[in-house]
Structure formats: C-alpha cells, structure tokens
C-alpha positions as a Markdown table, in Angstrom:
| # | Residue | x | y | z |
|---|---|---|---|---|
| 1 | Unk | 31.7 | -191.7 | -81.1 |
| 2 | Unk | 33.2 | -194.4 | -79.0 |
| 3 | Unk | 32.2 | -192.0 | -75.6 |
| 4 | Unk | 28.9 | -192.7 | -76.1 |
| 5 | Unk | 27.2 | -195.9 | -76.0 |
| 6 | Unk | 25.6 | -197.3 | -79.1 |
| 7 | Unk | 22.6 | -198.3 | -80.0 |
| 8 | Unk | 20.9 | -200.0 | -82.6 |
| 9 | Unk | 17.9 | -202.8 | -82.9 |
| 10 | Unk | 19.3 | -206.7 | -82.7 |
| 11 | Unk | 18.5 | -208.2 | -86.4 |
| 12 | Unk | 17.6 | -211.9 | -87.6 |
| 13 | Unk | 18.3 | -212.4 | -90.6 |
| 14 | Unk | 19.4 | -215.4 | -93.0 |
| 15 | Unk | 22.8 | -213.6 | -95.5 |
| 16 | Unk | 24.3 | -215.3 | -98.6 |
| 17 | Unk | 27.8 | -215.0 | -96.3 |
| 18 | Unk | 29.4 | -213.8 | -93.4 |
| 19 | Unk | 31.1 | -210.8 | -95.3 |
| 20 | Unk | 27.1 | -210.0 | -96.5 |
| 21 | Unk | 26.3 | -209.6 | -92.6 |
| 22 | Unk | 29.1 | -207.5 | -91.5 |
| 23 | Unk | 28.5 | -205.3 | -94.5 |
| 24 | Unk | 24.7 | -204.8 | -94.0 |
| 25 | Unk | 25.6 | -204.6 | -90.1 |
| 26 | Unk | 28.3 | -201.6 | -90.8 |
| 27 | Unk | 25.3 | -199.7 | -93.0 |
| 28 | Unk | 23.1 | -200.0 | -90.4 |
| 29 | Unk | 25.3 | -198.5 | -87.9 |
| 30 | Unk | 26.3 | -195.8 | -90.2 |
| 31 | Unk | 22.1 | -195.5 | -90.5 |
| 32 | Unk | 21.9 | -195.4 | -86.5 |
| 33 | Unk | 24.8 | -192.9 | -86.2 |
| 34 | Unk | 22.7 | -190.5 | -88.3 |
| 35 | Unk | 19.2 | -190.8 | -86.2 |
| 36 | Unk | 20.9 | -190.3 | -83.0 |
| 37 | Unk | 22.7 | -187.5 | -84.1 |
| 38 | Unk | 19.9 | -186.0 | -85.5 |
| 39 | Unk | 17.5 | -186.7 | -82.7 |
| 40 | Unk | 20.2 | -185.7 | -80.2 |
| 41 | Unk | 19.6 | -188.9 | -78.5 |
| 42 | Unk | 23.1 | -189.3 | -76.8 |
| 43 | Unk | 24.1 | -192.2 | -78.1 |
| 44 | Unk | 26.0 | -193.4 | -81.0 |
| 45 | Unk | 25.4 | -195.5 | -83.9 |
| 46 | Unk | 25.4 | -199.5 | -83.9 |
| 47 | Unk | 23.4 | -202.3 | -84.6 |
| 48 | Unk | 23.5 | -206.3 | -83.4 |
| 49 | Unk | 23.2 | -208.4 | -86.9 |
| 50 | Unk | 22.4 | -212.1 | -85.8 |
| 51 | Unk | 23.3 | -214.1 | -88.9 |
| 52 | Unk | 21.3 | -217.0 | -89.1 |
| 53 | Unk | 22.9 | -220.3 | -90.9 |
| 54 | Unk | 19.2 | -221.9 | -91.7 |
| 55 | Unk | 16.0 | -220.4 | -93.1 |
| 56 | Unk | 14.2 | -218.1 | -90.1 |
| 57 | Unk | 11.0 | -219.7 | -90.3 |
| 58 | Unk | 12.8 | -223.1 | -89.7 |
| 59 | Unk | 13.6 | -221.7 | -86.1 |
| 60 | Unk | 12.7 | -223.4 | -83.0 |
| 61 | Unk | 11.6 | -221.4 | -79.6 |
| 62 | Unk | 14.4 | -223.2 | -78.3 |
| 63 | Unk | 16.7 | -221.4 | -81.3 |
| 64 | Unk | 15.3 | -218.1 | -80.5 |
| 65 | Unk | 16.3 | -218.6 | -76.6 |
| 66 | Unk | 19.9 | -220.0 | -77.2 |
| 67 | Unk | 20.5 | -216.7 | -79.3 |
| 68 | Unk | 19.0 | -214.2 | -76.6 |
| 69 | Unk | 20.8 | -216.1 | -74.1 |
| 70 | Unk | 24.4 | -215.3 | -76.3 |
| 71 | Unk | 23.3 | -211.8 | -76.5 |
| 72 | Unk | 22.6 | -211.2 | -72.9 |
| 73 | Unk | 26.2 | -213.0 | -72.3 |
| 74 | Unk | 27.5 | -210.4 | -75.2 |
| 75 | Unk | 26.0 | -207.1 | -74.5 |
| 76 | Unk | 26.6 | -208.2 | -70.6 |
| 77 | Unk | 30.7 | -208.5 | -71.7 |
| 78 | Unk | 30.3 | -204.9 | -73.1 |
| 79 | Unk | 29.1 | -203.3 | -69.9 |
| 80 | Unk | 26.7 | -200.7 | -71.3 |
| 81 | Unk | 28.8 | -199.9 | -74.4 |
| 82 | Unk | 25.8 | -201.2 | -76.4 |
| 83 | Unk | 22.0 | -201.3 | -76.1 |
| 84 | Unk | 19.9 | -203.0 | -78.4 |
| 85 | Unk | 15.9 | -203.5 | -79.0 |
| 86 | Unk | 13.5 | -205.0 | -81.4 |
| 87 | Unk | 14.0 | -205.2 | -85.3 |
| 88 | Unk | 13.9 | -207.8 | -87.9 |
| 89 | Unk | 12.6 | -211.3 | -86.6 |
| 90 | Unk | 12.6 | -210.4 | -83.0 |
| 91 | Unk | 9.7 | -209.5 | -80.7 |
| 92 | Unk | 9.0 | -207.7 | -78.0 |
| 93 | Unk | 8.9 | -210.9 | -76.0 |
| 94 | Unk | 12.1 | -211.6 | -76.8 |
| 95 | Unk | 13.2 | -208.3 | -75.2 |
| 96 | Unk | 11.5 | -209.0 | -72.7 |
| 97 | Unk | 13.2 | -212.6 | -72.4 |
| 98 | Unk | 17.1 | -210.6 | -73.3 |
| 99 | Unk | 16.2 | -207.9 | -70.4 |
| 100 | Unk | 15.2 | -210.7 | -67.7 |
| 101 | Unk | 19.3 | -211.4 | -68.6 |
| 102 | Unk | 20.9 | -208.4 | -68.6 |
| 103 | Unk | 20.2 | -204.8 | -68.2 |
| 104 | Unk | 20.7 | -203.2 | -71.6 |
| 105 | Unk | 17.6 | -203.3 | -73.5 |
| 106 | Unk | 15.6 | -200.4 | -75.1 |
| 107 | Unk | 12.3 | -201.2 | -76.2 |
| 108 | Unk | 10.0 | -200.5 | -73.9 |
| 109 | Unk | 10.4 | -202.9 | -71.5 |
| 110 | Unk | 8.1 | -202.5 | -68.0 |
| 111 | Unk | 5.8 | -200.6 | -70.3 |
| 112 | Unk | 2.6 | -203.0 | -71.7 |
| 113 | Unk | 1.0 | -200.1 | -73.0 |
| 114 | Unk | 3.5 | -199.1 | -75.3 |
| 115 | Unk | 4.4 | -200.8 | -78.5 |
| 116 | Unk | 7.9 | -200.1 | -80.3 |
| 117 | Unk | 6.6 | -201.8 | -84.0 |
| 118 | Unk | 3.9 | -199.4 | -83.6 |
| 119 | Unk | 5.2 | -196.2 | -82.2 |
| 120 | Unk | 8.0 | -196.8 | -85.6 |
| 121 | Unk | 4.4 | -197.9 | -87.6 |
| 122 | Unk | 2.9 | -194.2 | -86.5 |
| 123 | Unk | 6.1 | -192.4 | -87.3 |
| 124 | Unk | 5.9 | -193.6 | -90.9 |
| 125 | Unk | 2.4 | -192.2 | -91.0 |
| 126 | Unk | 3.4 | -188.8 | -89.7 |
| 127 | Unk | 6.0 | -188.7 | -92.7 |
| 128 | Unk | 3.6 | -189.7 | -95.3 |
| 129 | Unk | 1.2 | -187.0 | -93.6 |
| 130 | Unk | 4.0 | -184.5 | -93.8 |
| 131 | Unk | 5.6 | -185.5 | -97.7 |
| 132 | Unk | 1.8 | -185.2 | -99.0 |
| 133 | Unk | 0.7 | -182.1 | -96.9 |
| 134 | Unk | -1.3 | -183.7 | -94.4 |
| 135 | Unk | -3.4 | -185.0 | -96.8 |
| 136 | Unk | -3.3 | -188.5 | -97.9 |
| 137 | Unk | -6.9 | -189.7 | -98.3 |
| 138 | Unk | -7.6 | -190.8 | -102.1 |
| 139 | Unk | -3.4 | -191.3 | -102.9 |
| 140 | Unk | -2.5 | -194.5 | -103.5 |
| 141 | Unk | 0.1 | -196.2 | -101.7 |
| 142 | Unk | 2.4 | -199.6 | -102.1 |
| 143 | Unk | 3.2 | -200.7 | -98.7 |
| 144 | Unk | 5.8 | -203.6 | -99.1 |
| 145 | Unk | 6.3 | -206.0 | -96.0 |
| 146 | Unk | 2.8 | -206.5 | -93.6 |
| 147 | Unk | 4.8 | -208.1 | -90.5 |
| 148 | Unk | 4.2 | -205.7 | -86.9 |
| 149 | Unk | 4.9 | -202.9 | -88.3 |
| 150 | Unk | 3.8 | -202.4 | -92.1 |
| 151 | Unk | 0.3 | -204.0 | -91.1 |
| 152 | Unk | -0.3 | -200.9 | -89.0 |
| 153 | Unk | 0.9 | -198.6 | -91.5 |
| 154 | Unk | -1.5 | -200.3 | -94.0 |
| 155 | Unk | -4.4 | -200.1 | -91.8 |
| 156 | Unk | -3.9 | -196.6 | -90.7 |
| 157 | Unk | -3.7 | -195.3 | -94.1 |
| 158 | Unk | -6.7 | -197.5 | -95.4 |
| 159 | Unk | -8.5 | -195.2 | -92.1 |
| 160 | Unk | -7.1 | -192.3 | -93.1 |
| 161 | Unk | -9.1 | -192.7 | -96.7 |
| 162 | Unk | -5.9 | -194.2 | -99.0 |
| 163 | Unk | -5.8 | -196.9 | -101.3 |
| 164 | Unk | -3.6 | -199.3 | -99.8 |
| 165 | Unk | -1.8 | -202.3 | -102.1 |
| 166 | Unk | -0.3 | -205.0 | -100.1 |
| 167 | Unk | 2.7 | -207.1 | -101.0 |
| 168 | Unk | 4.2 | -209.8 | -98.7 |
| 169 | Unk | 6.2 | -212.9 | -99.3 |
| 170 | Unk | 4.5 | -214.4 | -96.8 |
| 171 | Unk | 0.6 | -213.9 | -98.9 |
| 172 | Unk | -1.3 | -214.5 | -96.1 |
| 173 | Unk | -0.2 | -211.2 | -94.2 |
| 174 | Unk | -0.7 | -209.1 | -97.1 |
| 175 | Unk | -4.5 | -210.2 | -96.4 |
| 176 | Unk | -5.7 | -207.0 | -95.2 |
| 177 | Unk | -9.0 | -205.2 | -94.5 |
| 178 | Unk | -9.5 | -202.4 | -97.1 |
| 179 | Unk | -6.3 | -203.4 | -98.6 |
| 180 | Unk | -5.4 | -205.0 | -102.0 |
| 181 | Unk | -2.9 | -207.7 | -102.0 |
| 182 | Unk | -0.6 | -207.6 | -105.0 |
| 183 | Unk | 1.8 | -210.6 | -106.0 |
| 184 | Unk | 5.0 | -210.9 | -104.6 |
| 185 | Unk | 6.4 | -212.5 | -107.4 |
| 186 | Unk | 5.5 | -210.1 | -110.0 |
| 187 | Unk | 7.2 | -206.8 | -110.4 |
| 188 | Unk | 5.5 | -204.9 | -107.2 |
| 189 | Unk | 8.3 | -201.8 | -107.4 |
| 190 | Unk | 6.7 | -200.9 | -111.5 |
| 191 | Unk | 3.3 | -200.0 | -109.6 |
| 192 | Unk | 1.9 | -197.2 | -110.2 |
| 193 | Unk | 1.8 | -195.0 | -107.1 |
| 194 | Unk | 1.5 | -192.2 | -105.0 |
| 195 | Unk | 4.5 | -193.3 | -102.8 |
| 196 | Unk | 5.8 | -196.7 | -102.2 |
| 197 | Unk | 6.2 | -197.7 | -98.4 |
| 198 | Unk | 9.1 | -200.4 | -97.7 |
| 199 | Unk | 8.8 | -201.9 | -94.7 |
| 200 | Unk | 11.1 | -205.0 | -95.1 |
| 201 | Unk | 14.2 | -206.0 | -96.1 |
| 202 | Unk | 17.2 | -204.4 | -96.9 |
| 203 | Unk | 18.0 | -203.8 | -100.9 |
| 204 | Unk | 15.0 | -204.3 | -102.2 |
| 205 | Unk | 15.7 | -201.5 | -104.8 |
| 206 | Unk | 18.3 | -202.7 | -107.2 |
| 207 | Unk | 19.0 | -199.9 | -109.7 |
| 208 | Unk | 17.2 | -201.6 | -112.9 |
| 209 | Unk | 14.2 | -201.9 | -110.2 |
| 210 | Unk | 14.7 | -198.1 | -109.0 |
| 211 | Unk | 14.5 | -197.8 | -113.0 |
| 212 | Unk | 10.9 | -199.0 | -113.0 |
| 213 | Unk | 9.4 | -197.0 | -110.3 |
| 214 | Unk | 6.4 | -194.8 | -111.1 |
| 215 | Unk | 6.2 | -193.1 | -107.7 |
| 216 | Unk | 6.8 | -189.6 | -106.3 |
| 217 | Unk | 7.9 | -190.9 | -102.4 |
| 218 | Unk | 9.8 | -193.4 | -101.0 |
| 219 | Unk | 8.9 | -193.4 | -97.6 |
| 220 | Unk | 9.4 | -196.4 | -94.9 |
| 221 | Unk | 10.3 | -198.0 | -92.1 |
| 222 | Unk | 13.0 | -199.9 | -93.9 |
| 223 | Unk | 16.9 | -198.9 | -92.7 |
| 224 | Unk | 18.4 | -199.6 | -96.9 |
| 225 | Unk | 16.0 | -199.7 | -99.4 |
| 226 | Unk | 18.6 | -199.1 | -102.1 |
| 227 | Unk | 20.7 | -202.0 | -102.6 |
| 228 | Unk | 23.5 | -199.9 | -103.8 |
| 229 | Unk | 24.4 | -196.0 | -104.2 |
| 230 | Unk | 23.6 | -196.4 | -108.1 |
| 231 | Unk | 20.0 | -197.6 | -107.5 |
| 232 | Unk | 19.6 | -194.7 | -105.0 |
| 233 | Unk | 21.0 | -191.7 | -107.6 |
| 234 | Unk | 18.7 | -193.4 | -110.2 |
| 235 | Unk | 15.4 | -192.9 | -108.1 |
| 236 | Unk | 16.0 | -189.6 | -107.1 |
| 237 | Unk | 18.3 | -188.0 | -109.8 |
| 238 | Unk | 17.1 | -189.7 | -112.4 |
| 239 | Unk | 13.4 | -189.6 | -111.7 |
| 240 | Unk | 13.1 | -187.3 | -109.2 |
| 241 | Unk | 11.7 | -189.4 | -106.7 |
| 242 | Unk | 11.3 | -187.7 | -103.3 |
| 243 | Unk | 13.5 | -189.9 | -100.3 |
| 244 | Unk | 12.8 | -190.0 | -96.9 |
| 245 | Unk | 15.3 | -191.7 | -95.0 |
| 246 | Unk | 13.5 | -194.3 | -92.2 |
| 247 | Unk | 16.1 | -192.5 | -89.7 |
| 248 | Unk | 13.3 | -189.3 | -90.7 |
| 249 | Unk | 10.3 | -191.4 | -91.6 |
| 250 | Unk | 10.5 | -193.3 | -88.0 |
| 251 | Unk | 11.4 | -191.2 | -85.0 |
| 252 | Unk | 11.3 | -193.9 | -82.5 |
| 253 | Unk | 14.3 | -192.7 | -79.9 |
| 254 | Unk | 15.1 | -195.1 | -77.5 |
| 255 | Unk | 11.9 | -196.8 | -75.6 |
| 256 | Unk | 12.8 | -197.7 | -72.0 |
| 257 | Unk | 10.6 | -198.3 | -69.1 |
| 258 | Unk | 10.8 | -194.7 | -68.0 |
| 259 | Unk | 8.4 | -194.4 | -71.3 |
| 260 | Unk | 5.1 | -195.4 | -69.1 |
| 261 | Unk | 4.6 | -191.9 | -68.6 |
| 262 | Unk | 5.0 | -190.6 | -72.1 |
| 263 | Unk | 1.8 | -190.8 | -74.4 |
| 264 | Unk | 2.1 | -194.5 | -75.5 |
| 265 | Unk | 3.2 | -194.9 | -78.8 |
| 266 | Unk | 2.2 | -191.6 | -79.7 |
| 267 | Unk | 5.2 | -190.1 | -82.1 |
C-alpha cells in the first residue's frame, strides 16, 4: 500500500541483465508485502536490488562506499517512503556506514548486541524446530549457502544433535565444525535429507532440480528458492514436499535502535 512506507533489505548482486534485476527486485517486494502483512509490521512491501556490472568479490571498499553513498542520496530523495537493511552482500557495517547518511535504516543500528544475520539465522531454527516437532536431533539436514547467516544455522543444528551437510561455492565456508562439506559442483539438491536449508541465492530450484529432491522440508532463509512456479508445484504437488516460506521461516520484523531493550537476537 503506497500509505505505508516500504521496507525491504538492500541486495548486491551480479544479474545476467537489467530486466533480470527488476524482475527478482518485483518478487522480492511481492515476498516483503506478504511478511509485513502477516506480521502486522505497518509497513509495505519493497526491496532495494543493487545490480552490480562486475563479479562481487572483484569489489573494492571504495565500490562498496560509492554505492552506500547513492543510496543514502536515494532513500534521502524518498523521504521515509522506504527503509532498507542488510541482505545479500551487505553488512552490518555498511548500515552502519548508509545510517551515518541518512536516517532510514533498519537493522539494528545503535544496538551492538544485536545481530540481524543472526536473529534471521535463529528464526530458521525455530521453523525447523516447529516443521519436525521440536525435535531435530539425529535428522539430517542440507544447509546450502554458509555466509552470516547459514553458518549459524549450521552450527546450531550441529548443537542441537543434527547431521549437518554443508555446501558453499565459496568451499572454504562450508568448512564447518561438526559439519560435512559436500561439493558444490555436484548435484547437492538429489541429497538425501530430512529437509534441505537454502540460505543463498535466489532460484536455486529449477523444476528438473525440484525433480530430484529426496527431502520432506524446504525450510530457509532464502526469499525464492524456486526459480519458477513450475519448479515450485513440482516439489510440493508432485512430491509432496513440505514449504515454508522464509517470510515464515525468518520472523525478523524490522531491527531499529529502539531494539536494545528487546532480548537480543532472540526470535
């Protein structure tokens, strides 16, 4: 609703072309619309899709800076029609750089103590908890994507007595205590599992990939783990795969500094 102001997280990402950008950014605002409305946060649905025209990990500090300066000058413009935080390839410090520059940033700024990659992190837990009964000690899980937030999912369900497979494209942070790294390259999604955990990139499942599957649950922190409607009606009509949309698995409404007295990270 354009009375309320929208809100969404700001995402770096590199997109085969422009019209690829615009049509992930629409999803994800669709995806936001739904959370807020179901949380009753009071704002709307949007998302800020930064799309970059060289590799990400080819970006300087300097890069990073010029974009959060643009935003600032951006979201500034809009005058509290839009409030964004972290997501995809942007950090906490970077928020913390973007709200030095202007006043509309949600992510727990002021507030050290409380972490938005792991208070979304702990809200994919509790949905794992709750889609296996509270009980998810000696199930196995796929948890794809080990950046801020998948590496504390992994860990807390390795302490929480799961078997934990790791797959990232970067291998190194799929290196996990208690955790068993499996190759990126090779066909991660036909693993048999208890529930497979996305926390990456949108589309991973294609619809020959949602084909493969051998899971009961896909449960994540990941906004569109389907790359299209077909590959989502295979997983769960076909197979019968249980869904739990990240705007259910993640309950992380809007962190601002007025968080500090709120249990930190606790959701």
């Amino acid at each position: 609703s354009s009375s309320r102001p929208g809100n969404g997280g700001m995402r770096l990402w590199s997109y085969v072309s422009g019209t690829a950008a615009e049509t992930e950014a629409s999803k994800l605002a669709l995806g936001m619309e739904i959370k807020h409305a179901s949380f009753n946060t009071g704002f709307s649905g949007a998302k800020l899709v930064c799309a970059a025209e060289q590799p990400i990990e080819a970006w300087s500090g300097d890069d990073k800076q010029r974009l959060m300066d643009a935003a600032a000058c951006m979201l500034t413009e809009l005058d509290g029609a839009m409030f964004t935080g972290c997501d995809m390839n942007t950090t906490t410090e970077d928020m913390d750089y973007l709200a030095e520059r202007c006043p509309f940033v949600l992510a727990a700024v002021g507030n050290p103590s409380c972490c938005p990659n792991a208070a979304t992190a702990h809200g994919v837990l509790g949905a794992l908890d709750a889609t296996f009964g509270g009980e998810v000690s000696g199930k196995r899980f796929v948890v794809h994507g080990c950046g801020n937030v998948g590496r504390t999912v992994a860990l807390g369900l390795v302490e929480r007595g799961a078997e934990v497979l790791t797959v990232d494209l970067d291998a190194a942070r799929a290196v996990l205590p208690g955790c068993k790294m499996l190759d990126a390259g090779g066909e991660w999604w036909a693993t048999p599992c208890d529930a497979l955990v996305p926390c990456s990139a949108s589309g991973l499942l294609t619809a020959k990939r949602a084909g493969q599957l051998q899971c009961e649950a896909i449960v994540g922190a990941t906004n569109l783990p389907f790359a299209s409607e077909e590959a989502q009606a295979v997983a769960e009509r076909e197979l019968g795969i249980t869904f739990v949309p990240e705007g259910a698995a993640r309950d992380t409404r809007p962190l601002g500094p007025q968080s500090r007295s709120e249990p930190a990270c606790d959701v």
